[in-house]
N, C-alpha and C positions, 0 to 999 in steps of 0.2 A: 558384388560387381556383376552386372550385367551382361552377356556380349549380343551387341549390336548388327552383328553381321550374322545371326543366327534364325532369318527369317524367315518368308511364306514359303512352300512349296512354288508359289508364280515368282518369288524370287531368285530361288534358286534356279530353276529354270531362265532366269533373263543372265544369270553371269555364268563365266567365262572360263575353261579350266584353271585359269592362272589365278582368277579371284575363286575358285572353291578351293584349292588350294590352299588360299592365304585365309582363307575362313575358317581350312582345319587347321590351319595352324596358330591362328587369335584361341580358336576352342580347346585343342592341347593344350596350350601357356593356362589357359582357362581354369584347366582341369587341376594342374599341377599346380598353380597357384592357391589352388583352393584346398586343394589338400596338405599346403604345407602352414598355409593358417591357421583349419581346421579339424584334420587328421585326428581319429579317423574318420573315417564317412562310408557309408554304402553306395551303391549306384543311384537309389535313389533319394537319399540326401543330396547326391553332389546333380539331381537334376533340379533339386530344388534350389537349393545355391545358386547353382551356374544358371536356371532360367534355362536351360538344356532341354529337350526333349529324350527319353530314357534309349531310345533309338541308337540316338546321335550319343547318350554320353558310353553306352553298351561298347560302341566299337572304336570311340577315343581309348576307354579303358582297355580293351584287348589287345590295342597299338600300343598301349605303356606296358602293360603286362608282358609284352612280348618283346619289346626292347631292354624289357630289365630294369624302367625307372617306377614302377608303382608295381604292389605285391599284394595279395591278400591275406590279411593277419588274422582270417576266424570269423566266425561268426557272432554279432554283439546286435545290444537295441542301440536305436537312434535316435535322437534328442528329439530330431525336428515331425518322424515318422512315429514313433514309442512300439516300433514291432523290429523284430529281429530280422539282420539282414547281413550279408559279409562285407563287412569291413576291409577299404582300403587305407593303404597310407604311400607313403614315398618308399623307395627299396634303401635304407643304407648301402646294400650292396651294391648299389648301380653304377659305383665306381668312386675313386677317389677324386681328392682335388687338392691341391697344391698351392698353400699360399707362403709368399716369400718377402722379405723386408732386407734389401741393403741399406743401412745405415750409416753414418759416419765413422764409428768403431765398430759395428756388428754384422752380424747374417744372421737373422733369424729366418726358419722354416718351420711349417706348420703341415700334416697333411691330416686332413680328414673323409671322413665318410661321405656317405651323402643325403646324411641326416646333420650334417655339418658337427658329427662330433671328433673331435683329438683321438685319433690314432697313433700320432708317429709325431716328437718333436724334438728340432734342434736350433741350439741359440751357439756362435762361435764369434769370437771377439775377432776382431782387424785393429791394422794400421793404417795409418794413411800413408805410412814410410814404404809398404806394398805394391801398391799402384794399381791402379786398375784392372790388366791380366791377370794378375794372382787374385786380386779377390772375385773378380769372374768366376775364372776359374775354379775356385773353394765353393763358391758358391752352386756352381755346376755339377760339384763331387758330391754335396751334401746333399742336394735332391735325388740325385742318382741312387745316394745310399739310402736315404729314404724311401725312395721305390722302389726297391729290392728289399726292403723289410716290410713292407706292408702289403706286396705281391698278394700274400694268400687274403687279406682284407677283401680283395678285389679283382675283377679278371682287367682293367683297365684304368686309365688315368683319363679323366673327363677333362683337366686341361688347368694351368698354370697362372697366379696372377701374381704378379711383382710388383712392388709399392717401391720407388726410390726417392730420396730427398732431392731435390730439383723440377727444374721447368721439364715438363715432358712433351711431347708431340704425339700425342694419342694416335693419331693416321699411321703413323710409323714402326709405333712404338721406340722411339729415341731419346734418350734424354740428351735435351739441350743444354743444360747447364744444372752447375748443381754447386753453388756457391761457397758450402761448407764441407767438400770433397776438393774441390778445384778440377771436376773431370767437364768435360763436354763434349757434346755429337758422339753420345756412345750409342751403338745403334742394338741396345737389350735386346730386342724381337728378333730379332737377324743372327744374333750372336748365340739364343737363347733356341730359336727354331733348328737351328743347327745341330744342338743337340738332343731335340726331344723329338718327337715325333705328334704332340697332341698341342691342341692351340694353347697359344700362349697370350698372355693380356699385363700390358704395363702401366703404370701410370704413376702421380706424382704418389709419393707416402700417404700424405694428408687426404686426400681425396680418398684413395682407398681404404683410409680408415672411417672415412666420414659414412662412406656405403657397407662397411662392415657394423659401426653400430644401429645403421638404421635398416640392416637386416638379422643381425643375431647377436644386437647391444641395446641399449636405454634407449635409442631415438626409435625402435620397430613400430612401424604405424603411424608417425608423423610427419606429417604433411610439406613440413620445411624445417629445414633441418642444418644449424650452421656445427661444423665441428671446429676447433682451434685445439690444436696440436704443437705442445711447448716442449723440447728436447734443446739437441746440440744448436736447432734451430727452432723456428716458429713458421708453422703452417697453416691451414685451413680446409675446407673443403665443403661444399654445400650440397645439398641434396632436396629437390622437390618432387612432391610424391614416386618418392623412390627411385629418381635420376638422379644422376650427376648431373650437375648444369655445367657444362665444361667451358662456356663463352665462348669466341670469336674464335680463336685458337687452341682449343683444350689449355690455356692458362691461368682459369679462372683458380682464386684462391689460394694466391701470394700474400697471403695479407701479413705475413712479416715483412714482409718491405713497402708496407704503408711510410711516409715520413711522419714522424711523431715529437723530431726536434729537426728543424735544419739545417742547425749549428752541433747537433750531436756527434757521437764518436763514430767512426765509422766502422761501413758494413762491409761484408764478405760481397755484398752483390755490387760495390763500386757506390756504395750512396752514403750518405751521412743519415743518420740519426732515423735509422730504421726501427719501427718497433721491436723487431728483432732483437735488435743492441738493448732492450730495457726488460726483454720479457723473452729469456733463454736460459738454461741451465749456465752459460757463461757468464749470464747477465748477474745470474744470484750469486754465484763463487768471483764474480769480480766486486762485490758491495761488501762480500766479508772481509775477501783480502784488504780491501779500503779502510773498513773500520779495525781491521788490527793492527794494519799498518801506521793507524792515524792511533792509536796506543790502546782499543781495546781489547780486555780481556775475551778466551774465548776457550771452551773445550776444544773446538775441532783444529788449535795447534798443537794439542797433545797428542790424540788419535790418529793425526796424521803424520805425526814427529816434525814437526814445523812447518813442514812438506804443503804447503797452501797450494801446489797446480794438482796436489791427490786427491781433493775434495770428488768428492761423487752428491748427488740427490739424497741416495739413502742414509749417508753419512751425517750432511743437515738436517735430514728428519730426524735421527735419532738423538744428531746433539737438542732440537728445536723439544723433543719430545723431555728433556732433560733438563729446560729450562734455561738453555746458552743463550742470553738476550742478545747475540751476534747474528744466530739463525735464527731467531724469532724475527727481529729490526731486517735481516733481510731477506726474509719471505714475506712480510710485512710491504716493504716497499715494489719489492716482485709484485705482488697481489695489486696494488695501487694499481701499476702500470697496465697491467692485464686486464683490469675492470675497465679501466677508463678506454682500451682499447674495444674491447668487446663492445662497451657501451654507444660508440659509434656505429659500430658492426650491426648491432639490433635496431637502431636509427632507421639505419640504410634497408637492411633485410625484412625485419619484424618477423625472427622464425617463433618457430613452434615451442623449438630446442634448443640450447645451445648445449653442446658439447666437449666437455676436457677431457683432454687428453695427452699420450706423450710422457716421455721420462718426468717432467714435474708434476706428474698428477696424482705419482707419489709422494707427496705433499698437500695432497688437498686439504687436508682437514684444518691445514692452517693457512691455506692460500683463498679455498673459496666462500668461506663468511668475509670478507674482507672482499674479494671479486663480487659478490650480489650485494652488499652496501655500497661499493663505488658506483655498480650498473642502477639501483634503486635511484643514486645522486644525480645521475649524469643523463641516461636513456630515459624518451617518453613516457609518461606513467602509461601513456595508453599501449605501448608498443610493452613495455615488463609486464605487466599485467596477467597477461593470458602465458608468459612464457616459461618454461621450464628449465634450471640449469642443472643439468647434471654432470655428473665426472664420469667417464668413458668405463663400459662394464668389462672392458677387454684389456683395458689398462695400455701396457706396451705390447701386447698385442694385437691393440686394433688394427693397424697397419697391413698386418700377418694375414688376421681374418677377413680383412675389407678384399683382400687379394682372393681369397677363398667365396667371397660374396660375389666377385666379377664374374667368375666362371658360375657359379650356381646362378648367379643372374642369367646369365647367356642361354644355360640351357634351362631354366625356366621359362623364357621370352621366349625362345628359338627353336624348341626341342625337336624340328627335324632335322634340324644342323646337326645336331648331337647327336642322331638317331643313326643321320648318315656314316657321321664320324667312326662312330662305334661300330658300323656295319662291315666299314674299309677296313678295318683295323682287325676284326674279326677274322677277315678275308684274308688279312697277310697286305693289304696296304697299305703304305704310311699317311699318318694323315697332317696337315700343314694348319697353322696356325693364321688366326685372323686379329686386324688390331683390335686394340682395349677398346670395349663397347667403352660408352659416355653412361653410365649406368646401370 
């Protein structure tokens, strides 16, 4: 990568402090991006890279090193030079980051470095019998108590990303609805800024898992990039070179409430025969109850002591793993649904990637040879061809991490936002959170 706004001397001379400004600031993201693909690097690798002059990249790097987000790890040779030079990389220690998943039974919390590795994590189950306050609430305890255990990790918290199931308003950070909850117009960033002090960023589940794999999962590096995310619900989320494409209204990638029968059963979001209804964790545990109910045999009413609302994922894989043709025939028919959905999906899109993910994707190994023969059936040969399917490297945590990808995005793109932040903070000022970048 190039940067383009790195020109003549009679250049810089013709603009304007506000555009040299924004040119050191294209050339920090520059710097940072470049060392977190190819770390480590010397000063002059990364002027070879970056197309930099060793000037210009001399006193970027003294700006990071002095803010705390790049370090010097020693002296080594370098690929592109073959002679010894000191090596840069990112600082893990440059501060933590905070990724969070409320789900429809869950909270999960993640914090990491700033090498994006697991410091600190916690998963705690809900009800919906709760209501919304309390799991706020819990939710608001458990990052706290996370941040007070990984204080010495770090002298600061770079800043917070929340993935919730529902329509979100990224401007706001609100979610507007959230059809497998029954909550709406909760205003997360408002409610969320109130108790932290560092930015905060929210957005639907799906989407923040879709920019979590295609920063530190199976999609990193591609170009287009669809994710479908199968749990209590069914979500999606797209990404082109490394945005979120958020549409019109930050709503983009609903794509469980495509109509896929319009005579079907209906949906939590007010519709009939959403694909949702055929391709959800409900959708598989209602195909079993059907066929036992309708007289066959099955392990998982033993394991369950007849109890068919106790079924979980893991429990059909293990019976599936076991040979119960009840979890076999309904993952089987699961998969159907799911290919022939996607396979519209790649139609429309033609990504790069497609990406599973979500509570069923602990099931893959018998869900997706059966998803890539429905898609080979149904999607252009010209459009499969070039594409890749993979299952989500993060599993049920992609969500978590996509959340931890917003903020590392932000201050990748932005790094004097960050710069500043961490300056106030330093000082003893609070600092205020801004909405969920689109990417």
């Amino acid at each position: 990568m190039k940067s383009p706004l790195n020109g003549t001397h009679q250049h810089r001379r013709m603009v304007g402090t506000g555009d040299q400004a924004l040119v050191r600031e294209i050339n920090l993201s520059l710097v940072l991006n470049t060392l977190r693909d190819h770390s480590p690097l010397s000063r002059a690798s990364l002027a070879t890279r970056t197309d930099l002059n060793k000037t210009t990249i001399s006193s970027l790097v003294r700006q990071l090193v002095a803010a705390g987000f790049v370090s010097e790890i020693g002296s080594g040779r370098t690929e592109e030079l073959g002679r010894p030079g000191m090596l840069l990389d990112l600082d893990p220690k440059a501060g933590c980051i905070v990724g969070v998943e409320i789900g429809v039974d869950f909270i999960s919390v993640i914090i990491t470095d700033f090498a994006a590795q697991i410091v600190w994590r916690r998963r705690a189950s809900t009800s919906l019998e709760q209501g919304q306050d309390s799991v706020i609430r819990q939710t608001i305890e458990i990052v706290k108590d996370g941040i007070a255990q990984t204080q010495h990790e770090s002298r600061r918290v770079l800043g917070m990303g929340l993935g919730v199931p529902g329509l979100v308003d990224i401007s706001s950070g609100t979610l507007l609805f959230a059809p497998n909850l029954g909550w709406s117009n909760v205003p997360f960033h408002a409610l969320l800024q109130d108790a932290f002090d560092f930015p905060i960023y929210v957005d639907n589940e799906a989407n923040m898992a879709a920019l979590g794999e295609s920063y530190f999962g199976v999609a990193r590096g591609a170009h287009s990039v669809l994710y479908v995310s199968a749990g209590v619900g069914l979500g999606g989320g797209i990404v082109l070179n490394g945005e979120l494409m958020p549409g019109a209204t930050g709503l983009t990638g609903e794509i469980g409430h495509i109509t896929m029968r319009p005579d079907g059963l209906p949906c939590n979001c007010g519709n009939r025969g959403c694909w949702e209804t055929l391709v959800s964790q409900s959708a598989l545990f209602r195909r079993i109850r059907d066929a036992v109910h309708a007289g066959a045999c099955s392990t998982l009413c033993e394991v369950t002591g007849g109890d068919l609302t106790a079924l979980t994922v893991p429990l059909v894989v293990e019976a599936a793993k076991l040979g119960d043709a009840v979890a076999l025939a309904a993952l089987a028919d699961t998969a159907v649904d799911l290919g022939v959905g996607i396979a519209n999906l790649v139609n429309v899109l033609n990504p790069d990637v497609v990406v599973f993910g979500g509570m069923l994707s602990l099931a893959s190994e018998y869900l997706m040879p059966i998803v890539e023969r429905v898609i080979g059936e149904h999607a252009l040969k010209w459009s499969v061809a070039p594409m890749r399917l993979q299952v989500a490297a993060h599993g049920s945590d992609a969500a978590v991490m996509g959340g931890i990808a917003a903020v590392y995005h932000r201050v990748l793109s932005q790094p004097s936002e960050s710069m500043r932040n961490v300056a106030r903070t330093s000082a003893g000022e609070p600092r205020h959170g801004v909405p969920v970048p689109t990417g």
